[in-house]
C-alpha positions as protocol buffer text, in pm:
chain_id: "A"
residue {
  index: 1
  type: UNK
  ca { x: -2260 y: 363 z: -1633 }
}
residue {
  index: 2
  type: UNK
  ca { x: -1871 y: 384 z: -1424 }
}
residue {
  index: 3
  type: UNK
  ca { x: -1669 y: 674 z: -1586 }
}
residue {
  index: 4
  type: UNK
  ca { x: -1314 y: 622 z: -1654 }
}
residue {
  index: 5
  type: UNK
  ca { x: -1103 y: 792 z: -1429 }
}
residue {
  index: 6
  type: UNK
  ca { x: -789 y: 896 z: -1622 }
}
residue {
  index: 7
  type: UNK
  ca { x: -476 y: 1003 z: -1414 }
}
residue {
  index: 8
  type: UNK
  ca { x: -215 y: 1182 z: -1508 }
}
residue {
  index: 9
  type: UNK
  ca { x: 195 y: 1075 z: -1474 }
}
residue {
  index: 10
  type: UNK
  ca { x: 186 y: 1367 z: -1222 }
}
residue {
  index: 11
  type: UNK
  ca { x: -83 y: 1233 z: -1046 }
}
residue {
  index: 12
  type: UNK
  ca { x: 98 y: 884 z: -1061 }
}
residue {
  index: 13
  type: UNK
  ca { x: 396 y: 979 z: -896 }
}
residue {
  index: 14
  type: UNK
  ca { x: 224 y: 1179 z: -670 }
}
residue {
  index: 15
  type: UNK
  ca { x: 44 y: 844 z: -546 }
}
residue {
  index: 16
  type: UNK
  ca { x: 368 y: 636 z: -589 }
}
residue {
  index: 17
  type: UNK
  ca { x: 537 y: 871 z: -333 }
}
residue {
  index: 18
  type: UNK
  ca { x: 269 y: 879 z: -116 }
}
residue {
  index: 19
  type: UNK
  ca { x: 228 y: 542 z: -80 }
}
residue {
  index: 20
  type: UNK
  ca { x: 590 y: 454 z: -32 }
}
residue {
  index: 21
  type: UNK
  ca { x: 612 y: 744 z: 255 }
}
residue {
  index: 22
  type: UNK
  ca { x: 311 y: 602 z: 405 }
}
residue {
  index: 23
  type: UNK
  ca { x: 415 y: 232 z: 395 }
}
residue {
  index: 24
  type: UNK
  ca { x: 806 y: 350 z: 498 }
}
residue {
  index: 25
  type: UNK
  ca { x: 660 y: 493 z: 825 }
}
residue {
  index: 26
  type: UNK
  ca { x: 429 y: 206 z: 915 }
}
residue {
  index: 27
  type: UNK
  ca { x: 719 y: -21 z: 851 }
}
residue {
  index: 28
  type: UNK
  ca { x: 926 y: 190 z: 1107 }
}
residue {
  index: 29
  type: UNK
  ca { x: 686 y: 278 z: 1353 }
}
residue {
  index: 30
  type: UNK
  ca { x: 531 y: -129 z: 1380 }
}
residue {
  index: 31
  type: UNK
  ca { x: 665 y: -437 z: 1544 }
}
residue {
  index: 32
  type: UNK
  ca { x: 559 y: -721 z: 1391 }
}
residue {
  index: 33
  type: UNK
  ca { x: 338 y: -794 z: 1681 }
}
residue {
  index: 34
  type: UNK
  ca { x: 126 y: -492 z: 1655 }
}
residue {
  index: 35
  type: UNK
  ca { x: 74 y: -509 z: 1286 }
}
residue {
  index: 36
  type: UNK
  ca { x: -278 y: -675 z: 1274 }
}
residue {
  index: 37
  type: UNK
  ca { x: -395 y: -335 z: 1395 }
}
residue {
  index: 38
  type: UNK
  ca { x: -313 y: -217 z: 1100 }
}
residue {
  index: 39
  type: UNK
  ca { x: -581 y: -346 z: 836 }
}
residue {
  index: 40
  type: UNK
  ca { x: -775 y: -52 z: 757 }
}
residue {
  index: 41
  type: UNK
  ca { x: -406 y: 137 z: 657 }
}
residue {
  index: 42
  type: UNK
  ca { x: -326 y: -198 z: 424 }
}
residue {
  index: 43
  type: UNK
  ca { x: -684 y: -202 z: 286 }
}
residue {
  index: 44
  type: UNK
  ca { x: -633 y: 144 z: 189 }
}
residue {
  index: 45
  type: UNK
  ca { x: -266 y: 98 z: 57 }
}
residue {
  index: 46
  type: UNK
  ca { x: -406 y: -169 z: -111 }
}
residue {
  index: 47
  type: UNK
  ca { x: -718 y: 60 z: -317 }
}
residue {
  index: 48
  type: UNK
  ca { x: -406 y: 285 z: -422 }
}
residue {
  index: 49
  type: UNK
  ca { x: -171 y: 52 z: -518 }
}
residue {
  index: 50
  type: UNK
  ca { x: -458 y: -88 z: -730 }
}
residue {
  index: 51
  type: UNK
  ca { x: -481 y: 225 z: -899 }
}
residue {
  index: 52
  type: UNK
  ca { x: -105 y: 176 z: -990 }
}
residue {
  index: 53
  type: UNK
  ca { x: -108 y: -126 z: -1096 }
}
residue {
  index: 54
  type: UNK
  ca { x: -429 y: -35 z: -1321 }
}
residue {
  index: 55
  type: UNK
  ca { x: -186 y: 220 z: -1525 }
}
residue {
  index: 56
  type: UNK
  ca { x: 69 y: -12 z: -1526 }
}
residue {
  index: 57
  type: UNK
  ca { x: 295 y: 155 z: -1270 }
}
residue {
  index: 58
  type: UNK
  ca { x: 539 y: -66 z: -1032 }
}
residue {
  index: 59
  type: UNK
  ca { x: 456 y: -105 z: -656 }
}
residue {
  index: 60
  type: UNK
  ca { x: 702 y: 71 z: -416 }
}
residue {
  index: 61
  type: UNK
  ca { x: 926 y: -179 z: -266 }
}
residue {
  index: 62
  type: UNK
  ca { x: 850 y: 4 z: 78 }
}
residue {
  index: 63
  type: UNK
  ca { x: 491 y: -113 z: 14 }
}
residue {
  index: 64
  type: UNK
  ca { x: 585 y: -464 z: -107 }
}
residue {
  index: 65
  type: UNK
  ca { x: 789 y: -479 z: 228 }
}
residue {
  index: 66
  type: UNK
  ca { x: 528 y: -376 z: 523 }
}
residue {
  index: 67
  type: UNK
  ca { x: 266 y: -578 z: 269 }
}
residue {
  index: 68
  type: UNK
  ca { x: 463 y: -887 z: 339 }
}
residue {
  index: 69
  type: UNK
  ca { x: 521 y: -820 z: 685 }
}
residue {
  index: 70
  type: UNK
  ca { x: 161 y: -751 z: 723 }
}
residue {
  index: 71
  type: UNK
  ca { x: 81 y: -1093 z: 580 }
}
residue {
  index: 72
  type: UNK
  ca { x: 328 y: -1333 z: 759 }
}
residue {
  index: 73
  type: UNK
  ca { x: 193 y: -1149 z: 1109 }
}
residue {
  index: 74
  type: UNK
  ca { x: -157 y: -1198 z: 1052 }
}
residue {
  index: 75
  type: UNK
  ca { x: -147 y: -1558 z: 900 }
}
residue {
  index: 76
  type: UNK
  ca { x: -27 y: -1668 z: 1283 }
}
residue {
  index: 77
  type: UNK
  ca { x: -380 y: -1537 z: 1355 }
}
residue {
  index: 78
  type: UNK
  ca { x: -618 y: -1670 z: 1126 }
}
């Protein structure tokens, strides 16, 4: 049996500034080149902006941003 994790708006916010700090320095720390090394970061992102999303909380744009960049670097790889 999975129990329900319930989060608070506190907690929320908490995780909504977290993850657009965290995403804002990637984005300004990463060229475009070096982003595939970043996978395990996204993947994580990723878990905790599914948690958002979950409780019906919108996505930071910094997170949208390096997500995207993230993306069109990698596709040139697969």
């Amino acid at each position: 049996m999975t129990e329900e994790l319930l989060f608070t708006t506190q907690d929320l916010d908490s995780l909504v500034a977290l993850i657009n700090d965290f995403a804002s320095e990637l984005d300004l720390q990463y060229e475009d080149s070096d982003l595939h090394a970043l996978e395990p970061s996204i993947t994580n992102l990723g878990n905790v902006a599914r948690v958002l999303e979950q409780n019906e909380y919108p996505l930071p744009d910094a997170y949208v941003h390096i997500l995207e960049r993230y993306r069109q670097a990698t596709a040139s790889l697969a």
